[in-house]
Steps between C-alpha positions, in 0.01 A plus 500: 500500500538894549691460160175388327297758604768767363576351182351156392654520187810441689400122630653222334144371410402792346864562321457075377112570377576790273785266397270255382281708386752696249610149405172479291610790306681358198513811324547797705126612488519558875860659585345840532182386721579530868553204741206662693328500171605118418347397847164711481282172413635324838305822699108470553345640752223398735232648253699435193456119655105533599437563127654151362269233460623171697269261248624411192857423408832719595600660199854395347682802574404447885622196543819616301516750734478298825792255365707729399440665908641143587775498251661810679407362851752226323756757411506647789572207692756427268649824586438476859652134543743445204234157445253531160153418613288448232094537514221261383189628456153281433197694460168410448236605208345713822762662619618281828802299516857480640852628463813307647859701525782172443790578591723125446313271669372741736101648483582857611159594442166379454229750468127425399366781234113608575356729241777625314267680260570810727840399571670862611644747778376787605835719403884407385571488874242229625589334197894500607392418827355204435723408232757500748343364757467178296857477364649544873259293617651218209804614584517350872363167390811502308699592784347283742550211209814574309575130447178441300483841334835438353475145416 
């Protein structure tokens, strides 16, 4: 983890989420925008995350922003493993729901999602942290099941 703290641009998470974040650009508009820059709407901090309303509906751009976070807990596997886990993602009008990481026939993770309206990380390195911490954590399932994660 000492590598997280020093750079946590260097994590495969982070590397995969700017990834699939430049993906979206279909015309260039953000080659000259930072990764740090590309990743700034992923950091809120604790009173950044007192100010935001839990009633009413998570805004579209949120919950975009919480499956793409999955999507490159996906990649990362993928790049951990060699296996393509894939995320599903089923929110509700309120802002609760669920996300599964399938990876074959394997559930590599299953994580319930609580007020994702102020869905964020403190910095870029809790936000690698935890990133990582998730994909290594999907990555032993798939080592302790190769059979299923490969089938």
């Amino acid at each position: 983890m000492a590598e997280i703290l020093e750079d946590p641009m260097t994590t495969p998470f982070l590397q995969c989420l700017v990834g699939r974040l430049r993906a979206e650009d279909q015309f260039g508009a953000w080659d000259r925008k930072s990764d740090a820059t590309l990743l700034k709407d992923y950091i809120v901090t604790k009173s950044e995350r007192r100010q935001i309303p839990i009633i009413g509906d998570p805004d579209p751009e949120t919950l975009d922003r919480v499956e793409k976070y999955y999507q490159a807990v996906g990649l990362a596997v993928e790049r951990l493993t060699g296996v393509v886990a894939s995320p599903m993602m089923k929110m509700s009008h309120e802002g609760f729901g669920r996300v599964v990481l399938i990876a074959g026939n394997l559930v590599v993770l299953s994580r319930t999602l609580r007020d994702v309206h102020r869905f964020g990380f403190e910095d870029l390195a809790a936000l690698a942290a935890e990133g990582m911490k998730v994909a290594s954590q999907a990555a032993t399932m798939i080592e302790a099941h190769p059979e299923l994660a490969r089938a």
